[in-house]
N, CA, C and O atoms as a Tinker XYZ file with bonds, in Angstrom:
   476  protein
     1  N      7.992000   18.891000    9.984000    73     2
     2  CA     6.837000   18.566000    9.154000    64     1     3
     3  C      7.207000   18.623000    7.671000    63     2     4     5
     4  O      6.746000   17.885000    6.800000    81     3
     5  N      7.998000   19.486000    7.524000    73     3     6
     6  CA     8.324000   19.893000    6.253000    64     5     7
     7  C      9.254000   18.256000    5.805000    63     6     8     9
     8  O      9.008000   17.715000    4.727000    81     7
     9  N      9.876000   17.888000    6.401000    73     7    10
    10  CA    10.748000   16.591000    6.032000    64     9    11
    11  C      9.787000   15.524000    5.606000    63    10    12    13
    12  O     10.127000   14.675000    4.782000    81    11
    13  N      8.464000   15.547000    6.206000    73    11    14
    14  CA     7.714000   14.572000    6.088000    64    13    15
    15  C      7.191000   14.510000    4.417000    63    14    16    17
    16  O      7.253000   13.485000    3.739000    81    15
    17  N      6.796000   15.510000    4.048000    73    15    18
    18  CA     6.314000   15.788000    2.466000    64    17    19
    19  C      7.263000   15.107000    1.392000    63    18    20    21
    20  O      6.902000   14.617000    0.322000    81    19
    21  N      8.406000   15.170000    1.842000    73    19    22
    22  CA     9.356000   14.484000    0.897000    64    21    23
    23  C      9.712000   13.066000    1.201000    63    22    24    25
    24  O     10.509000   12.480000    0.470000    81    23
    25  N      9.049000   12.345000    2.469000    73    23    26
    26  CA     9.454000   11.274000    2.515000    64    25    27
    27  C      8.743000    9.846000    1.664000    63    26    28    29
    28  O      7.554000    9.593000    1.854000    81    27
    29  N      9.406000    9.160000    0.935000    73    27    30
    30  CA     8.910000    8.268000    0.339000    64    29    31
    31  C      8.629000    6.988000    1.328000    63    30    32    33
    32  O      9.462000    6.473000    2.074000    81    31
    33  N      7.380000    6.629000    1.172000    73    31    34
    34  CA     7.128000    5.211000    1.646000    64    33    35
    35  C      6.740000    3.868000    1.014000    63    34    36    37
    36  O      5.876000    3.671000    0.160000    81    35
    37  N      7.598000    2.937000    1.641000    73    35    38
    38  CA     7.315000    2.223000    1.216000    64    37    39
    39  C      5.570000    1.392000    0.926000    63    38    40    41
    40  O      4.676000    1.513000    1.763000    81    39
    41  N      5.350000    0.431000   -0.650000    73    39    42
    42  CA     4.039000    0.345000   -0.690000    64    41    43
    43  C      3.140000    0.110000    0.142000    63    42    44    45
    44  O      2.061000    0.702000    0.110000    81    43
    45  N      3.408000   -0.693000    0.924000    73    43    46
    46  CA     2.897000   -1.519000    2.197000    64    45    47
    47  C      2.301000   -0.050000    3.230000    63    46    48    49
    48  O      1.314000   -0.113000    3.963000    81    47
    49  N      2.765000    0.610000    3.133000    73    47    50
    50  CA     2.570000    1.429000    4.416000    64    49    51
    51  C      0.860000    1.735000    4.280000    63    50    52    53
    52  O      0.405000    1.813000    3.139000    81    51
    53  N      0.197000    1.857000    5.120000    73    51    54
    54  CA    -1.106000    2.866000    5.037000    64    53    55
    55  C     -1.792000    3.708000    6.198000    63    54    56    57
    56  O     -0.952000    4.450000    6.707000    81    55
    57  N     -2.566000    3.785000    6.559000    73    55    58
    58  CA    -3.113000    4.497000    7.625000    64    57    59
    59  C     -3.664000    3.326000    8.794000    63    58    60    61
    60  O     -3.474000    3.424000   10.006000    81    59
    61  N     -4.386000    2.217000    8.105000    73    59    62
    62  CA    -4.659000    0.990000    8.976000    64    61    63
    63  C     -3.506000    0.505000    9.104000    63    62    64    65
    64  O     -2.468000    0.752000    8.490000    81    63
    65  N     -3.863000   -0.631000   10.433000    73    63    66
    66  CA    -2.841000   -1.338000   11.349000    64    65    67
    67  C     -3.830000   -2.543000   11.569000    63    66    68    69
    68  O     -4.982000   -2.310000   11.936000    81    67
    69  N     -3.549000   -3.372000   11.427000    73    67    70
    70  CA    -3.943000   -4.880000   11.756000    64    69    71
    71  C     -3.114000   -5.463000   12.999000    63    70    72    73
    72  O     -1.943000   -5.843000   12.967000    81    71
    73  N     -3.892000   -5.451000   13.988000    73    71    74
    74  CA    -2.937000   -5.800000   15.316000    64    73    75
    75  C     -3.743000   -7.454000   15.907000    63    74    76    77
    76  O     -4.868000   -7.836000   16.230000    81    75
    77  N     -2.298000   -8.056000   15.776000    73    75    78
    78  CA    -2.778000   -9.906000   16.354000    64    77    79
    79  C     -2.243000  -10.468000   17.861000    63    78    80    81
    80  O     -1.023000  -10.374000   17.990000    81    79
    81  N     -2.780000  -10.889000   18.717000    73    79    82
    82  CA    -2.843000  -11.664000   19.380000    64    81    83
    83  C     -2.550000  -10.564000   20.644000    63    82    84    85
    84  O     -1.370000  -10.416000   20.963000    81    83
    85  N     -3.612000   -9.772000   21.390000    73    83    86
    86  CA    -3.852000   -8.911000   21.260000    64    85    87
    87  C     -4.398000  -10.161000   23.149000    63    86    88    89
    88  O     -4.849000  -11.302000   23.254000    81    87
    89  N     -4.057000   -9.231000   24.065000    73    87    90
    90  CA    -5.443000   -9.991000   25.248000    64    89    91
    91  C     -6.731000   -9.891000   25.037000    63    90    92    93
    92  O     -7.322000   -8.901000   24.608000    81    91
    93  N     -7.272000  -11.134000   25.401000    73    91    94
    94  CA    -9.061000  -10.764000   25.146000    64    93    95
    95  C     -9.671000  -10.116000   26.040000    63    94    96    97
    96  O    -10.859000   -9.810000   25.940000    81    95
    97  N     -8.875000   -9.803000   27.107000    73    95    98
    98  CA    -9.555000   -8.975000   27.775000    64    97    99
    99  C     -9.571000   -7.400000   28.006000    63    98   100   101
   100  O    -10.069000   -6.662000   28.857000    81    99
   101  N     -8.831000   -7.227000   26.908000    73    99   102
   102  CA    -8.423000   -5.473000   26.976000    64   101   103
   103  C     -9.806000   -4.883000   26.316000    63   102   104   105
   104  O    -10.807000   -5.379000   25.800000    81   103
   105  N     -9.212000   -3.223000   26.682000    73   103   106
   106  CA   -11.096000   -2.447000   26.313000    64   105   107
   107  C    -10.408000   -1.601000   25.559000    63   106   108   109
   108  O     -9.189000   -1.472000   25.677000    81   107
   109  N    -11.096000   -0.969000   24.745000    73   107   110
   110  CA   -10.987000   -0.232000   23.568000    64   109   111
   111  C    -10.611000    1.133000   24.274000    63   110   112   113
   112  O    -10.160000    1.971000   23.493000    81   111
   113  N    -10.695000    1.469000   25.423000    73   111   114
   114  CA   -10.048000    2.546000   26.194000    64   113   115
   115  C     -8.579000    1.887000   26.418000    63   114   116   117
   116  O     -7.597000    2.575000   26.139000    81   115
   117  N     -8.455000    0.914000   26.785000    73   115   118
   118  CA    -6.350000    0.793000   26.433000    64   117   119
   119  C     -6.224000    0.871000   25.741000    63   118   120   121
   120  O     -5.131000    1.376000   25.487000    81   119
   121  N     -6.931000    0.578000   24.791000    73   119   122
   122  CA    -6.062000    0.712000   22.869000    64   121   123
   123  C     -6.026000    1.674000   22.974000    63   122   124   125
   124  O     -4.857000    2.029000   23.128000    81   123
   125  N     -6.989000    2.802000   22.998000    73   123   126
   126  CA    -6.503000    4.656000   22.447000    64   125   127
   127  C     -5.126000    4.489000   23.405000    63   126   128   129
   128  O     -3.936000    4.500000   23.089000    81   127
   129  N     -5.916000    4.302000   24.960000    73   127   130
   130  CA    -4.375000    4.759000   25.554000    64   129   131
   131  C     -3.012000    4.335000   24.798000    63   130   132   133
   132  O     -2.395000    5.305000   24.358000    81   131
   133  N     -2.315000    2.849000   24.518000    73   131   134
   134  CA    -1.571000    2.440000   23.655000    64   133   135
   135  C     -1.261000    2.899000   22.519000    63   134   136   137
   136  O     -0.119000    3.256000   22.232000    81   135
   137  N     -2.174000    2.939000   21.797000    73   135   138
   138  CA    -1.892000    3.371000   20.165000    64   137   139
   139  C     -1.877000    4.787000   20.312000    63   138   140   141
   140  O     -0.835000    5.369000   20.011000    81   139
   141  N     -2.976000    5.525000   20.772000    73   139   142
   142  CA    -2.975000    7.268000   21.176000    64   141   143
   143  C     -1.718000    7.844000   20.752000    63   142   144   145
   144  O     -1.642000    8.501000   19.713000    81   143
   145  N     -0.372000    7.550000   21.781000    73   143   146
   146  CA     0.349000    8.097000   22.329000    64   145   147
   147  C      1.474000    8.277000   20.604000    63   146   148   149
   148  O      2.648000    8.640000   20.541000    81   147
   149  N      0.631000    7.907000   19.551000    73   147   150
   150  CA     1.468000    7.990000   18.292000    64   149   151
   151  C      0.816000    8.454000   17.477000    63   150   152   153
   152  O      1.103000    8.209000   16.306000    81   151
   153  N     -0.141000    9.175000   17.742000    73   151   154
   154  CA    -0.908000   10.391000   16.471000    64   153   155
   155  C     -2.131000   10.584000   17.231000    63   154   156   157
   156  O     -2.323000   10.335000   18.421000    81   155
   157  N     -3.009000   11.113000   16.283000    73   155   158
   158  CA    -4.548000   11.469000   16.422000    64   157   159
   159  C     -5.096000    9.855000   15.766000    63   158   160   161
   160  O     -4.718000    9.385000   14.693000    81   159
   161  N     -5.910000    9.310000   16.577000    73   159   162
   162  CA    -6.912000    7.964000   16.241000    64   161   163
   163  C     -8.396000    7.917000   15.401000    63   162   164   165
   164  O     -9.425000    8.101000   16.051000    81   163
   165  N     -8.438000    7.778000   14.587000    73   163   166
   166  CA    -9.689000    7.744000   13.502000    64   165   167
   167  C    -10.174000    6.680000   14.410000    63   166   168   169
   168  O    -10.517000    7.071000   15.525000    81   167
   169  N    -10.267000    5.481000   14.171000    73   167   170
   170  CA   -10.771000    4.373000   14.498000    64   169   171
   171  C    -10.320000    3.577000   15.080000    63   170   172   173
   172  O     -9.119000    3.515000   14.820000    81   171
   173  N    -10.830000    2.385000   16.263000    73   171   174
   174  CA   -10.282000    1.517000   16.728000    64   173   175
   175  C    -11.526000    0.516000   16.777000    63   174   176   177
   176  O    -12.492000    0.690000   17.520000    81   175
   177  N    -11.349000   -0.781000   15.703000    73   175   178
   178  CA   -12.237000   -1.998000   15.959000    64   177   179
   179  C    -11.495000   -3.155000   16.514000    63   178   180   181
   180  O    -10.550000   -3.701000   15.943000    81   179
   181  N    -11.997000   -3.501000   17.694000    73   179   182
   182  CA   -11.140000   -4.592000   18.427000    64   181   183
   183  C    -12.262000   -5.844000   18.282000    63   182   184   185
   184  O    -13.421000   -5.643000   18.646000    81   183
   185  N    -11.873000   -7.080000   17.759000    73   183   186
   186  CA   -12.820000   -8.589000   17.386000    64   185   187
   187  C    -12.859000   -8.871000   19.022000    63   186   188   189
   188  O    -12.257000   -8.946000   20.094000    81   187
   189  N    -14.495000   -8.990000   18.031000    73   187   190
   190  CA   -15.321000   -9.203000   20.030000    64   189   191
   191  C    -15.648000  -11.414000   19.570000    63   190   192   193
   192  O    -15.516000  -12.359000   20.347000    81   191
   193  N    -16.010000  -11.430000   18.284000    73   191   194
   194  CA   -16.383000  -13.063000   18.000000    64   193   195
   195  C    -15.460000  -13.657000   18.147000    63   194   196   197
   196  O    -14.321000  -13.209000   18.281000    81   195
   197  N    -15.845000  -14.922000   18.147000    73   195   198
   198  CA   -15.078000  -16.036000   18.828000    64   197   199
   199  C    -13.678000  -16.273000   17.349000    63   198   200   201
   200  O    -12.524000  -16.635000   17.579000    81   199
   201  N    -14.065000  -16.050000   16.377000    73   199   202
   202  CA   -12.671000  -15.952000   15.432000    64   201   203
   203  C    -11.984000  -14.539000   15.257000    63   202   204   205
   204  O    -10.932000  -14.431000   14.626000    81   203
   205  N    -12.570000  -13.546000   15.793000    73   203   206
   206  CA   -11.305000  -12.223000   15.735000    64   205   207
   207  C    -11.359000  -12.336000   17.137000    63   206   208   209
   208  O    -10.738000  -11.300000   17.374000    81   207
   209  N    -11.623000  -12.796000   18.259000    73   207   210
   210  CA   -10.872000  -11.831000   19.144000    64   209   211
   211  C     -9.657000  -11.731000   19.625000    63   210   212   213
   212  O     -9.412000  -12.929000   19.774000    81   211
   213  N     -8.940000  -11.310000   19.894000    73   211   214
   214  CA    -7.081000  -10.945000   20.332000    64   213   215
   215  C     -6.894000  -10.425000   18.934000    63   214   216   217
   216  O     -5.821000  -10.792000   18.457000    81   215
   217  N     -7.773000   -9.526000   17.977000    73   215   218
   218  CA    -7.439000   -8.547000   17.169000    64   217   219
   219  C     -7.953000   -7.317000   16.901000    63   218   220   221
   220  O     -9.092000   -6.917000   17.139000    81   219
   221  N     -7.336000   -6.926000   16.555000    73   219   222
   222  CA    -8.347000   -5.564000   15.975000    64   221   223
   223  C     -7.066000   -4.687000   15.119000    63   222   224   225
   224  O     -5.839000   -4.639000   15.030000    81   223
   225  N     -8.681000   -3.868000   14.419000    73   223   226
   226  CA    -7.778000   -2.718000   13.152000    64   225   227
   227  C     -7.475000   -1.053000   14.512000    63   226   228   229
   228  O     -8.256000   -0.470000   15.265000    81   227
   229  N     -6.533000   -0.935000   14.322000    73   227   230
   230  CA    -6.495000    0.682000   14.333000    64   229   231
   231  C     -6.623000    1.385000   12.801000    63   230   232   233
   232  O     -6.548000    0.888000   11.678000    81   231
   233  N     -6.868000    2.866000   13.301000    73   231   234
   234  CA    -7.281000    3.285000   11.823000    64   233   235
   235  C     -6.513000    4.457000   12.370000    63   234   236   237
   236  O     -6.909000    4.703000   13.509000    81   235
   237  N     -5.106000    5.653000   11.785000    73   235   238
   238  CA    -4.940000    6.734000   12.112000    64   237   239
   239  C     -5.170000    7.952000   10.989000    63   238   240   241
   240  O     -5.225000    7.784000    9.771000    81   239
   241  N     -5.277000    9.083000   11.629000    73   239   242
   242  CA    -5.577000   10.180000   10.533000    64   241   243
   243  C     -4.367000   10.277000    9.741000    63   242   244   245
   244  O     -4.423000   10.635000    8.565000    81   243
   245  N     -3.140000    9.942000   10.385000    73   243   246
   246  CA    -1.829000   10.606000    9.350000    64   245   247
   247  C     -1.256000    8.807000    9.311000    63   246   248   249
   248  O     -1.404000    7.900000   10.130000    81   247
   249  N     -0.533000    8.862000    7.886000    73   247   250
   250  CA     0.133000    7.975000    7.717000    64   249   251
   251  C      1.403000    7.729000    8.277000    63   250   252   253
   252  O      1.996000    6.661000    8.423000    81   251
   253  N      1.821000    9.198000    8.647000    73   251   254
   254  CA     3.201000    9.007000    9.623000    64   253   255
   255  C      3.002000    8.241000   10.639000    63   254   256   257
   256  O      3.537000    7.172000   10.933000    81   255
   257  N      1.955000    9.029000   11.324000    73   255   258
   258  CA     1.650000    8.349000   13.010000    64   257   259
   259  C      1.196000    6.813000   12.404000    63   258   260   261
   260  O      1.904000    5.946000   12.917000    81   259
   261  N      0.543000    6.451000   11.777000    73   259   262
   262  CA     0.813000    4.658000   12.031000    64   261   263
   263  C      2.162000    4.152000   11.789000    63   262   264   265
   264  O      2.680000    3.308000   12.519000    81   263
   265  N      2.758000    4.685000   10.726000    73   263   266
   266  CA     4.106000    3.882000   10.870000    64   265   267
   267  C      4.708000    4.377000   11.878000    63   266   268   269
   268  O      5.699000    3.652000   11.963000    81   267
   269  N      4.779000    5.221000   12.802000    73   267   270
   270  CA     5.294000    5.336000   13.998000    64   269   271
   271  C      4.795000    4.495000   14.857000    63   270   272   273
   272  O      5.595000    3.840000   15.526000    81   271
   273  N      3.897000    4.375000   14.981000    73   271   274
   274  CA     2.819000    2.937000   16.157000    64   273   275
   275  C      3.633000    1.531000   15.531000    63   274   276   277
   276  O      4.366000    0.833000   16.230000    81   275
   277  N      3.384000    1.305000   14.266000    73   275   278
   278  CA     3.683000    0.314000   13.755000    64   277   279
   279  C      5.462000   -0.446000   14.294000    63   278   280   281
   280  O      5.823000   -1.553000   14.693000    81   279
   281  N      6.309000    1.151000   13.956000    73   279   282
   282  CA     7.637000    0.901000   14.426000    64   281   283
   283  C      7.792000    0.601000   16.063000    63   282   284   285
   284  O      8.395000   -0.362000   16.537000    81   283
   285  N      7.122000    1.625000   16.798000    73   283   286
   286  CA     7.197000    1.252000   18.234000    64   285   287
   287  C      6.898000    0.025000   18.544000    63   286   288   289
   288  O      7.695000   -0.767000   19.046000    81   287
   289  N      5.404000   -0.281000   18.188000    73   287   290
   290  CA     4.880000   -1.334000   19.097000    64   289   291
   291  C      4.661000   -2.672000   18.566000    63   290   292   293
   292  O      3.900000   -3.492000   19.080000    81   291
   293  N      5.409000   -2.875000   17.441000    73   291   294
   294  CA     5.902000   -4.535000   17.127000    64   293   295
   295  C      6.710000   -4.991000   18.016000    63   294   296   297
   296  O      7.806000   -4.493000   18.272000    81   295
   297  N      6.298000   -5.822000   18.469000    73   295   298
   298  CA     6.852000   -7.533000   19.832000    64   297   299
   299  C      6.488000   -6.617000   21.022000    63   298   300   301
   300  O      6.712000   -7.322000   22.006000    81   299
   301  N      6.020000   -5.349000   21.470000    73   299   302
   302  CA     5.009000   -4.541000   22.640000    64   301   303
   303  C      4.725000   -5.732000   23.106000    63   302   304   305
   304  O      4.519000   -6.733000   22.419000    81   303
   305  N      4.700000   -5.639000   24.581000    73   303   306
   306  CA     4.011000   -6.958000   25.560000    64   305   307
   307  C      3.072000   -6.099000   26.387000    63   306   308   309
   308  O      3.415000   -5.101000   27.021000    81   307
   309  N      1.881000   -6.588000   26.310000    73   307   310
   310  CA     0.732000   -6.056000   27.010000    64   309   311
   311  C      0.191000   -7.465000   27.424000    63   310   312   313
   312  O     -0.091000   -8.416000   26.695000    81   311
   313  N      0.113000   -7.340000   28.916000    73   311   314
   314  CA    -0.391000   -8.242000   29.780000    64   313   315
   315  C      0.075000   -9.846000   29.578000    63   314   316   317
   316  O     -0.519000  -10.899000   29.808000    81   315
   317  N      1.458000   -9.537000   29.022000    73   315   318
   318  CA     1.963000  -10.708000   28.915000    64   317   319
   319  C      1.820000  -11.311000   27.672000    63   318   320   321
   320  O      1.757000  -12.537000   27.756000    81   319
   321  N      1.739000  -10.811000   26.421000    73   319   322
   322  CA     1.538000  -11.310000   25.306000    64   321   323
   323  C      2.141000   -9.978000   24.258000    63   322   324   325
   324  O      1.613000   -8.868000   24.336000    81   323
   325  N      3.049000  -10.191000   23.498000    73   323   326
   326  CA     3.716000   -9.630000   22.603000    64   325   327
   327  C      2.190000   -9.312000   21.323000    63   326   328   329
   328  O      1.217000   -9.997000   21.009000    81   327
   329  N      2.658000   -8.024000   20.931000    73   327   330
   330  CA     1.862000   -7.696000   19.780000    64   329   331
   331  C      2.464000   -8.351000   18.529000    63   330   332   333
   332  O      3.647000   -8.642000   18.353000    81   331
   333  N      1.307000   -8.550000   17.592000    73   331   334
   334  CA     1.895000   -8.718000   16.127000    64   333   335
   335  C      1.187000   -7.448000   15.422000    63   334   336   337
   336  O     -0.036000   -7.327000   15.489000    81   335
   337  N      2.173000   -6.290000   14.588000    73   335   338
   338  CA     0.962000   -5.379000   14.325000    64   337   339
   339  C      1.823000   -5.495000   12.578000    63   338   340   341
   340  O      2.913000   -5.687000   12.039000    81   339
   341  N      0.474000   -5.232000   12.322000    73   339   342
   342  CA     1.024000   -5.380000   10.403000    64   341   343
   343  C      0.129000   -4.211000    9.725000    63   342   344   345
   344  O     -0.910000   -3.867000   10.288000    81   343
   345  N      0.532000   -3.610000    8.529000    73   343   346
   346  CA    -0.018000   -2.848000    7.792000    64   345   347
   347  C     -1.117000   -3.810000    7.394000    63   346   348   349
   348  O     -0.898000   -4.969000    7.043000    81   347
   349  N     -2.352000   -3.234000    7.476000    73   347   350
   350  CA    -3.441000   -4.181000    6.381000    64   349   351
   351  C     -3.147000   -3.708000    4.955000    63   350   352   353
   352  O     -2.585000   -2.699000    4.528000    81   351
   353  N     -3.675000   -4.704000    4.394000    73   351   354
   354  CA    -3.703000   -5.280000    2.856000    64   353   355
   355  C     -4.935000   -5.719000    2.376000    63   354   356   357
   356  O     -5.257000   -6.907000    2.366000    81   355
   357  N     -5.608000   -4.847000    1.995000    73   355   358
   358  CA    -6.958000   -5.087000    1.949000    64   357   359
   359  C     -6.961000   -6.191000    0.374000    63   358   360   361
   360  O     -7.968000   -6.862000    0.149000    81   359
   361  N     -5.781000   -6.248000   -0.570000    73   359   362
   362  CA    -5.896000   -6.846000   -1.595000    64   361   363
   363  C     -5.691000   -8.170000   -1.027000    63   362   364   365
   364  O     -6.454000   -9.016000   -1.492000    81   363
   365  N     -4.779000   -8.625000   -0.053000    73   363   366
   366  CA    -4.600000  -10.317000   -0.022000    64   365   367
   367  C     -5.829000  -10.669000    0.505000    63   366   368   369
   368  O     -6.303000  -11.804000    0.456000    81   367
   369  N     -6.538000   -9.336000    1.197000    73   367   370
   370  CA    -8.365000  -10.205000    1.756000    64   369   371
   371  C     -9.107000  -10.762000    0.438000    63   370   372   373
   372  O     -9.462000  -11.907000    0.159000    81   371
   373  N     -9.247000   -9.220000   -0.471000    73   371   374
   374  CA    -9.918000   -9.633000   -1.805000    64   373   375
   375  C     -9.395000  -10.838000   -2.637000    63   374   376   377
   376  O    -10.060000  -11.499000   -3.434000    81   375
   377  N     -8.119000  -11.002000   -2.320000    73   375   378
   378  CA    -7.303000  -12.088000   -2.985000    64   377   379
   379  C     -8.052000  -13.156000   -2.909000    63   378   380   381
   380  O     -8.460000  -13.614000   -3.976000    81   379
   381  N     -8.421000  -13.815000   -1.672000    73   379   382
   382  CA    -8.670000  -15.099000   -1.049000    64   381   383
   383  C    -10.264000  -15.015000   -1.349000    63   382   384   385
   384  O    -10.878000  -15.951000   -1.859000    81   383
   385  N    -10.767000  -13.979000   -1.032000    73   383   386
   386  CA   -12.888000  -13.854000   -1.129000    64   385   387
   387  C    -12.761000  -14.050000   -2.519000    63   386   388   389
   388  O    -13.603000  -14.858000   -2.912000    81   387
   389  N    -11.936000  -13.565000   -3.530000    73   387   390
   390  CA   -12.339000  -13.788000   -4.941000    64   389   391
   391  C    -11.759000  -15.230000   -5.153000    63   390   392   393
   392  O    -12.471000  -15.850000   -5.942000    81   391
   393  N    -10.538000  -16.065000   -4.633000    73   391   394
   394  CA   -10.271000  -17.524000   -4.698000    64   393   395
   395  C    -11.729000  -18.619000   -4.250000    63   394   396   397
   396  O    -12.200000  -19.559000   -4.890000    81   395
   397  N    -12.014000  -18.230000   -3.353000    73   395   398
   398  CA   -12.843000  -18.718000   -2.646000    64   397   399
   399  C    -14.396000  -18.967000   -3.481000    63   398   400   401
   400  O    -15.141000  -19.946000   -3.473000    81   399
   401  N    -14.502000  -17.735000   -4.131000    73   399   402
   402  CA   -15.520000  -17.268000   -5.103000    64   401   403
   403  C    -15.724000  -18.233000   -6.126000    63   402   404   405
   404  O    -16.765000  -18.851000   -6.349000    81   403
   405  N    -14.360000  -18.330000   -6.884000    73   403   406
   406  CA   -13.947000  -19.166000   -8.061000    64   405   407
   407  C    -14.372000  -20.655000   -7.798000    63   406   408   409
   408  O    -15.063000  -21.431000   -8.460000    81   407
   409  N    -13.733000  -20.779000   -6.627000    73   407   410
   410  CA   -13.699000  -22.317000   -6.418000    64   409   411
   411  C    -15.101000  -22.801000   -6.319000    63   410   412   413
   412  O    -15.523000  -23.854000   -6.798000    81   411
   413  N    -15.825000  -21.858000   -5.600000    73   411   414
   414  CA   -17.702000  -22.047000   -5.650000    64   413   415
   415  C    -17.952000  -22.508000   -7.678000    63   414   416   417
   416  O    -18.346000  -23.447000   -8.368000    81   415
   417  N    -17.430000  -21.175000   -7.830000    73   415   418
   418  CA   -18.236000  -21.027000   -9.400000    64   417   419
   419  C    -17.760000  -22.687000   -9.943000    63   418   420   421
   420  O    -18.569000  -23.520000  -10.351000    81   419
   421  N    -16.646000  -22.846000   -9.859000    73   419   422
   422  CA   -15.883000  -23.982000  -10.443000    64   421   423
   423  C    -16.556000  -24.945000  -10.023000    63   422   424   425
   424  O    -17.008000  -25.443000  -11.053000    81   423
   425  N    -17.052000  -25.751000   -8.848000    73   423   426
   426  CA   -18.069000  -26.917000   -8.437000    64   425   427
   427  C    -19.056000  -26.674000   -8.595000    63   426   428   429
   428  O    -19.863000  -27.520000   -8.211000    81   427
   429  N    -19.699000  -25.196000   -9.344000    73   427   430
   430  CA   -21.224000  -25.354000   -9.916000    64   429   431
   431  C    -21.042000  -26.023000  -10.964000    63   430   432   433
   432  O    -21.444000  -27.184000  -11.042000    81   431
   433  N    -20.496000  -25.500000  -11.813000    73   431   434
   434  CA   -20.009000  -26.180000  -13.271000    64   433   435
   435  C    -19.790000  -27.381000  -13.152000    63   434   436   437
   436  O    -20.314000  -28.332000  -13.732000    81   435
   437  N    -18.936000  -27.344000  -12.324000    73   435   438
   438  CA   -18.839000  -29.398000  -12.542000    64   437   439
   439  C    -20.141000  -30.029000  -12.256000    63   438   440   441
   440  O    -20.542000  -30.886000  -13.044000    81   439
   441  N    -20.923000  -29.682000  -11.124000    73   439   442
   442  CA   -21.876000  -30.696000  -10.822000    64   441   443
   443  C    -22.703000  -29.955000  -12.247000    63   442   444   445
   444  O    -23.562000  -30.626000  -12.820000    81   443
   445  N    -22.434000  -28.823000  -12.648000    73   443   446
   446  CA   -23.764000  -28.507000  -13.576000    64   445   447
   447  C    -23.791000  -29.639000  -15.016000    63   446   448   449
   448  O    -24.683000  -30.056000  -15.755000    81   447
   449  N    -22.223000  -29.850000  -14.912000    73   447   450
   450  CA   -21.658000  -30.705000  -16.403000    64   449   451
   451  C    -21.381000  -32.289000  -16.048000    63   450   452   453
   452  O    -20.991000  -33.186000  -16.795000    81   451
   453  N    -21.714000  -32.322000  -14.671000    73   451   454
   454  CA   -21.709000  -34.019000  -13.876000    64   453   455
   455  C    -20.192000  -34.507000  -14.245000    63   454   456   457
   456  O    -19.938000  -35.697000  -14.433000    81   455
   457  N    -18.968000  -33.216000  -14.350000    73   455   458
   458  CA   -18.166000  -33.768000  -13.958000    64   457   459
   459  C    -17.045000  -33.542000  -12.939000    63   458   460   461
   460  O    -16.707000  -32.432000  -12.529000    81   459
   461  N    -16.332000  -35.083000  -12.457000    73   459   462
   462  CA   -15.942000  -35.586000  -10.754000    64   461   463
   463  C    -14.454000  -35.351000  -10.987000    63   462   464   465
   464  O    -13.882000  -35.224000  -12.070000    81   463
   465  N    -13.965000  -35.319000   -9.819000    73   463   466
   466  CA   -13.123000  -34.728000   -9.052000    64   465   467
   467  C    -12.111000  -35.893000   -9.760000    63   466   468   469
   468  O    -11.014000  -35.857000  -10.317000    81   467
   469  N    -13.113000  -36.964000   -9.419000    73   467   470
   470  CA   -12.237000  -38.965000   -9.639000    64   469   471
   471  C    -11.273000  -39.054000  -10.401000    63   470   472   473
   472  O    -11.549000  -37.990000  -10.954000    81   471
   473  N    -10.209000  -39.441000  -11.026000    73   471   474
   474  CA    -9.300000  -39.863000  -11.678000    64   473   475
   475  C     -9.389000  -40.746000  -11.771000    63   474   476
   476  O     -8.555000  -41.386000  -12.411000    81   475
């Protein structure tokens, strides 16, 4: 434990796990079982809608134990489908909602100033 205090991590690392392509038919009781077996589990949201599902966040109490999940169970095959698991990045989300934002604000203005896209 004591080794752990001094270990530097890299930025990317955090406590969430963003896990992709995931079976749609698994239950949030295999995930603990799966992920479990690499710390204590805060949270597990697995996408039930028709655009998240085969994902979900794990959430762990220690930052070790996700990068331990993280190290184990990248290319993991569960039911025949390899995991993709990634640190979340909650800034490239905000990245894109605030692009997205802009681009709104930006076609108010134009239609507000009646001017076209046209060349």
């Amino acid at each position: 434990m004591n080794n752990r205090t001094n270990t530097r991590l890299p930025p990317e690392v955090n406590r969430a796990l963003f896990v992709r392509n995931l079976p749609f038919k698994i239950t949030p009781e295999e995930m603990y079982d799966i992920f479990g077996k690499y710390g204590a589990i805060r949270q597990i949201r697995v996408g039930n809608a028709n655009d998240t599902k085969g994902t979900a966040f794990v959430v762990y109490e220690d930052i070790f134990d996700a990068k331990t999940a993280y190290e184990h169970l990248q290319g993991f095959n569960i039911m025949g489908r390899y995991l993709i698991v990634l640190y979340y990045q909650p800034n490239k989300v905000t990245k894109k909602m605030n692009l997205a934002k802009r681009e709104e604000e930006l076609n108010e203005l134009k239609a507000r100033y009646g001017i076209s896209d046209d060349d």
